[in-house]
C-alpha positions, 0 to 999 in steps of 0.5 A, a space after each residue: 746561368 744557375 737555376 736561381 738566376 734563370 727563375 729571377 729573369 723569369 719573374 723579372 720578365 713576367 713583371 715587366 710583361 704584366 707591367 707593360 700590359 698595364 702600361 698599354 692599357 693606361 695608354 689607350 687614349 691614343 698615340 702620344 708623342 716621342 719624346 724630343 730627344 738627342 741620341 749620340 750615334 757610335 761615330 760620335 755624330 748625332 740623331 733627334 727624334 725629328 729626324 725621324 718625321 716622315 719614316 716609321 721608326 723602331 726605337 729598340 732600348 737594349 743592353 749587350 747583358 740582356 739575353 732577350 735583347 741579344 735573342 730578339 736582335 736577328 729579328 730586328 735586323 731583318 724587320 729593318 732589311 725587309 722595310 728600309 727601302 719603303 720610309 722605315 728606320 731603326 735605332 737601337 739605344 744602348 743602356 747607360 750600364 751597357 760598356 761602350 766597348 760592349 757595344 761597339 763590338 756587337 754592333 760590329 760583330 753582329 754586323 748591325 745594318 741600323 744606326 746604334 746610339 749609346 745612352 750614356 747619361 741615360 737621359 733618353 731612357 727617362 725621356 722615353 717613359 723612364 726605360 729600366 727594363 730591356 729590351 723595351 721597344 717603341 714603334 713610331 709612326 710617320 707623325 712622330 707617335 709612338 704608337 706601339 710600345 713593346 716590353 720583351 720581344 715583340 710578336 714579331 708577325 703582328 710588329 710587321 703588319 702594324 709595320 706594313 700599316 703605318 707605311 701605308 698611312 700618308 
């Protein structure tokens, strides 16, 4: 990557950083709901958001070109090993952009353990707050409310103690 490039994707992401800050803070009125939305998952079979009620979910907005995203996905991975056996789900949605071929080759490569929807049509992207930013990342609890949203990589220590506390919410 050219000196250029790399100081453009560090103004971009401390915009989206400053943007999320603002986002957080216009959002303090308590959880909202996620949105209703059907993901296609890579075998073709698909997912709504109400199948997730009952189970803390990571929702995961990703692009194969994003290198936060590509960085962040070992963590993700591991968030989902460490909790899965204790009601915890992830879903890492591909952006409309991101080749299906792209996809499905990390997913196999990297050998992702969760399921993996892409968005072609980019339809939950703009249910879920109008996504143009990777990776951007919400936290759903059991009630289906988001209750954390990430813009970059989450803090990985403190996303498992809200983990750890909304697995321990009945």
């Amino acid at each position: 990557m050219s000196s250029v490039s790399s100081a453009v994707c560090r103004i971009v992401f401390a915009s989206a950083l400053a943007l999320g800050a603002l986002a957080s803070l216009a959002g303090c009125g308590g959880a909202q709901a996620a949105p209703e939305s059907t993901f296609v998952l890579l075998d073709g079979s698909t997912k709504t958001t109400a199948d997730f009620r009952g189970k803390v979910v990571l929702v995961n907005f990703w692009a194969t070109s994003c290198v936060t995203c590509v960085a962040e996905m070992p963590k993700i991975i591991s968030t989902y090993n460490k909790y899965k056996g204790r009601g915890y789900d992830t879903l890492a949605v591909a952006m409309s952009y991101d080749p299906p071929s792209y996809v499905v080759n990390f997913t196999e490569t990297r050998q992702l353990p969760f399921k993996v929807a892409i968005d072609n049509t980019g339809a939950a992207a703009r249910a879920w707050g109008d996504v143009k930013l990777t990776p951007t990342t919400y936290l759903v609890n059991k009630r289906g409310e988001i209750v954390k949203r990430y813009v970059g990589e989450p803090d990985f220590a403190a996303l498992h103690q809200l983990i750890e506390k909304l697995l321990a919410e009945t």
